[in-house]
Structure formats: C-alpha cells, structure tokens
C-alpha positions as CSV (number, residue, x, y, z in Angstrom):
1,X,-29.4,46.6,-140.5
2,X,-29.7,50.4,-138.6
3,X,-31.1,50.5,-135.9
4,X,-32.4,53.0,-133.9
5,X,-33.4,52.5,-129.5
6,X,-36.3,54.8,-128.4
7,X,-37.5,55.5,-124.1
8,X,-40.6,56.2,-122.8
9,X,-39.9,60.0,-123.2
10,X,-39.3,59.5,-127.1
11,X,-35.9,60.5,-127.1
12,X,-34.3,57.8,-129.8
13,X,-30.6,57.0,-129.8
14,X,-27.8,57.6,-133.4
15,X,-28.1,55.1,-135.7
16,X,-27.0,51.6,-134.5
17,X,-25.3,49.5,-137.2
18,X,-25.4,46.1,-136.9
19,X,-23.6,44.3,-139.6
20,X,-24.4,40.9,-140.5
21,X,-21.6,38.2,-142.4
22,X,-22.4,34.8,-143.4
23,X,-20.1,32.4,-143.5
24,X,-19.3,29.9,-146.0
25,X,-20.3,26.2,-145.7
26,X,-19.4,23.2,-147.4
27,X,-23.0,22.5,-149.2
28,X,-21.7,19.4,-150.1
29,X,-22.2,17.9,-146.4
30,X,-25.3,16.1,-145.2
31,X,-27.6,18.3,-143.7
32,X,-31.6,18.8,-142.2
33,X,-34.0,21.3,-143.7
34,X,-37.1,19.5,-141.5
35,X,-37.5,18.7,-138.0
36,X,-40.5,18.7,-136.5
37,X,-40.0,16.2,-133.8
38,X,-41.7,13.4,-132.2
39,X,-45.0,13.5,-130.2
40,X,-46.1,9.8,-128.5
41,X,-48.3,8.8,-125.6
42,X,-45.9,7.5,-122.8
43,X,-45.5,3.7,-123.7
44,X,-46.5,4.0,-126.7
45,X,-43.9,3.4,-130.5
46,X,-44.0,5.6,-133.4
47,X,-41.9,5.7,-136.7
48,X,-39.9,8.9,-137.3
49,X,-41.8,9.8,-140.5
50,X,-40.6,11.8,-143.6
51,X,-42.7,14.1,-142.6
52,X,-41.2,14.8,-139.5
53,X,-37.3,14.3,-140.2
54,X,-35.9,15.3,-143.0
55,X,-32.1,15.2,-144.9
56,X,-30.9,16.6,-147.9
57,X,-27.5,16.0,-149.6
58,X,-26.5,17.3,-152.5
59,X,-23.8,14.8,-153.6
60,X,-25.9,11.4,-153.3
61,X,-28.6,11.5,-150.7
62,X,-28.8,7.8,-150.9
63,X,-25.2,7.1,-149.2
64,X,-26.2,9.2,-146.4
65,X,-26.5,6.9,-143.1
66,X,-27.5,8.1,-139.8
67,X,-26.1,6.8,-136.8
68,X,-27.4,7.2,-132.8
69,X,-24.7,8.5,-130.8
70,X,-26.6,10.1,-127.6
71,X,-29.9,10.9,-125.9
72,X,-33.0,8.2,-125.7
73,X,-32.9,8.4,-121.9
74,X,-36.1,7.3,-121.7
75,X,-36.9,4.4,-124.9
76,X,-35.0,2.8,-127.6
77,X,-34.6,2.9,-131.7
78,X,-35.6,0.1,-133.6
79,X,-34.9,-0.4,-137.4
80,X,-37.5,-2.9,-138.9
81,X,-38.2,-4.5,-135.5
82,X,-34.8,-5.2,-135.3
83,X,-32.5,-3.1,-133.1
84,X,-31.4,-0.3,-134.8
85,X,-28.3,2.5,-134.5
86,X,-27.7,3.2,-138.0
87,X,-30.1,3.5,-141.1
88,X,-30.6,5.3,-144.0
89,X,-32.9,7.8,-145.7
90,X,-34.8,5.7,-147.8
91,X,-35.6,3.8,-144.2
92,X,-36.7,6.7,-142.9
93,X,-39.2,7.2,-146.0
94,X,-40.1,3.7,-145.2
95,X,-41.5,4.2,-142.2
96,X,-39.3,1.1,-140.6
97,X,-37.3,3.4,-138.2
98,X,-39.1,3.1,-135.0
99,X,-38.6,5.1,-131.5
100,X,-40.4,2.9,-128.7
101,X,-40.9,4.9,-125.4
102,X,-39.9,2.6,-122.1
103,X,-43.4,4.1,-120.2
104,X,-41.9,5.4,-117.8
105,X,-42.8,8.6,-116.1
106,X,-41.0,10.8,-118.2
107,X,-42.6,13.7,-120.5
108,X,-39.6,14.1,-123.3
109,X,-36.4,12.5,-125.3
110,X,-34.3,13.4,-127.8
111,X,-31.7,11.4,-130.5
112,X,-28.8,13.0,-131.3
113,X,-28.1,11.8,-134.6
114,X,-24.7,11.6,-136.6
115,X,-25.3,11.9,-140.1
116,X,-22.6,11.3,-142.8
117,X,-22.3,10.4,-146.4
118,X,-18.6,8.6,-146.7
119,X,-17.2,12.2,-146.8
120,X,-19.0,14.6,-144.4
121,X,-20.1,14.6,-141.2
122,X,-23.1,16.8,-138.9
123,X,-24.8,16.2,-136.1
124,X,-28.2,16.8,-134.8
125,X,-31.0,16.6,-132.3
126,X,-34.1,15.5,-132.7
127,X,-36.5,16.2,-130.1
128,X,-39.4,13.6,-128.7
129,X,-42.1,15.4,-127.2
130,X,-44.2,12.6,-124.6
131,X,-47.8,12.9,-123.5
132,X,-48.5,11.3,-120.1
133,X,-51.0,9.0,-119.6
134,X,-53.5,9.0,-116.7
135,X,-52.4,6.1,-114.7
136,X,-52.1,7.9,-111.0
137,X,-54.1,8.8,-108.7
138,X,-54.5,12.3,-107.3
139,X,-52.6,12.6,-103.8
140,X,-52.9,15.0,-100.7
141,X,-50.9,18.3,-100.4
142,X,-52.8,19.5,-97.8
143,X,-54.9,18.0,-95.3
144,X,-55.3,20.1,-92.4
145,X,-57.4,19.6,-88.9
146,X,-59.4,22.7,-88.5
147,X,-61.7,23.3,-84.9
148,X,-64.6,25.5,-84.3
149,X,-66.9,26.0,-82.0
150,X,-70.6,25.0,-81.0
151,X,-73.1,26.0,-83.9
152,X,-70.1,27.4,-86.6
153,X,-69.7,27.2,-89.7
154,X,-65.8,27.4,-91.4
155,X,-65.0,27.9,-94.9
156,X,-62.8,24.7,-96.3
157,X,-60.0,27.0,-98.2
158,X,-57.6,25.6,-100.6
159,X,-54.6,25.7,-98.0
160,X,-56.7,23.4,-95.2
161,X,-57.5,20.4,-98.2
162,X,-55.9,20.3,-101.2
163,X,-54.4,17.4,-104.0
164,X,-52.9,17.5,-107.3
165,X,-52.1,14.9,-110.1
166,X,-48.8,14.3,-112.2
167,X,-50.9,13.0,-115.0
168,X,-53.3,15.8,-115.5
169,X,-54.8,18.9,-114.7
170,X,-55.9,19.5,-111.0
171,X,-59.0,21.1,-112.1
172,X,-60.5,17.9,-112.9
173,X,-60.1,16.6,-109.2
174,X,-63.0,15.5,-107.2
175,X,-63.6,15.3,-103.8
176,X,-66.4,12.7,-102.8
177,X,-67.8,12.1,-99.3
178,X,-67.6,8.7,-98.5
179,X,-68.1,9.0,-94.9
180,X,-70.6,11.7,-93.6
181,X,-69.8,13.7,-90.6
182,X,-71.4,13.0,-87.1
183,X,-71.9,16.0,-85.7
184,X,-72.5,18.8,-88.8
185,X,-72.8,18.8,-92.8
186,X,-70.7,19.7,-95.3
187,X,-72.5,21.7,-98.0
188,X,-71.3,23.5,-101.3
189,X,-71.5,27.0,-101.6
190,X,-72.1,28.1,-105.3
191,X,-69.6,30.7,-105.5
192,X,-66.6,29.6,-107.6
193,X,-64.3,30.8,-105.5
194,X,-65.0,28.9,-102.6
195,X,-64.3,25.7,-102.2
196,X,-66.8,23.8,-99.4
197,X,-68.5,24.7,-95.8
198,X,-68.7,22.8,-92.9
199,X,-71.6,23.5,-90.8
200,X,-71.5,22.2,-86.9
C-alpha cells in the first residue's frame, strides 16, 4: 500500500510504502471464524449458541474438543446440567453448553478456551457481555446544608443534592417530599436546567 500524509496547509509528504507479508499457517489446526459473544442479565444462564461461537477444522471437525482453561470470574460452565470443562462441537450445536452468571455485581466475563483436535492446538477468548439488573437503590453523593435569610429564595443546584444508581441511568432518579418544610415551600421551576427552589 502507498501512502501519502497531507497538513492543514496541503503540503503532502513522498510516497510512504508500507509493505504488507502474510505468514503461513498450518490450516490444518482448529480454529474460530465466529465469535460474537455472550450477552445475559446478571444471574441469569444462557447456552453459548452456534450462532454465537463458532469452529472450523479442516481435518475432522468432529474430534475437536474444547477445554476451559481461564477467565469465568464471575459464573461457571455447565455441559448438560452437569459440570462442564471440556465438550465438543456437536455440544455446542446442541445447545447443552451452558454459562450460568453467579449474580453478582459484575457487568462482564470471558472463557478462554483451548481448543484442539488430537494434533493441534489454539486458544481463544470468548467475551460475556452482562446486563445489570435494577436491584439497588439510588444513594446520596451530595447532600449539602444551605442557609438564607428571612424572605429568600435559593436555587437547589446539582452540587448541594445529588444521587446516582449502579444499576441504571441517573436520569430516571426521583426525588419525592416526604416531609414538607416548616417554615417555606419547595417548588419546581420549569426550566430544565434547574433543578428545584426553596422559598423561605
């Protein structure tokens, strides 16, 4: 490939040649031509699917096995119900090969899989993507004591009250008076920008 690097004043470099070699590989080894990962609600099990995960061989694709030598911090492989480190392509196709999350807090995985067939050998990494559930509440960043004086009225900004949540976005919080004040009202401006006023 010739490439050619160009400023802001449109002076452009010589030719750049960038020469590209490819390397042989033994094509007789295992190998993966689809990966498309694994997306779960925390706690929940799915299968690893053919359509997610997928080997070819071109010797006999039926004496691959795949075997589970790192990752699943966070859940566990099951094969048939069973407990499960190595199993084969036609389980996968099946549908029997299981990844169960362990619903904890946690928002990915990954299984590093060894995959041979007698001969050869590759690893790989398959990536599980996890989808929190909504299971906490919303806590307090910022809960400041603000004074004015007799008859004033003070904005409520984002730095005097303020919470987030782990589980979801913070622009779905609420804040709901439970307890009116004594001496003023709180009332809501309807300008998106700001956030409440407290009237004395």
């Amino acid at each position: 490939v010739e490439f050619e690097v160009h400023d802001l004043y449109f002076r452009n470099s010589a030719p750049i040649m960038v020469h590209i070699s490819i390397r042989t590989a033994d094509t007789n080894a295992p190998r993966i031509s689809w990966n498309m990962g694994l997306d779960l609600l925390e706690g929940q099990s799915r299968p690893i699917t053919w359509e997610q995960f997928q080997v070819v061989d071109n010797d006999d694709l039926s004496a691959v096995r795949l075997v589970t030598v790192d990752g699943l911090q966070h859940g566990r492989i099951t094969v048939r119900g069973g407990k499960g480190f190595m199993f084969t392509v036609n389980d996968i196709k099946s549908g029997v090969v299981r990844y169960h999350h362990d619903d904890s807090d946690s928002t990915n995985d990954f299984v590093v899989f060894r995959i041979f067939d007698g001969f050869h050998s590759t690893r790989h990494k398959f990536p599980i993507n996890i989808l929190p559930k909504d299971d906490s509440p919303p806590f307090l960043i910022n809960n400041v004591i603000f004074e004015l004086c007799e008859d004033q009225e003070i904005l409520i900004e984002k730095f005097m009250l303020q919470a987030s949540d782990m589980d979801s976005s913070d622009d779905y919080i609420l804040f709901k008076i439970i307890k009116t004040p004594q001496a003023g009202e709180i009332m809501k401006r309807p300008a998106p920008e700001l956030t409440g006023l407290f009237c004395l």
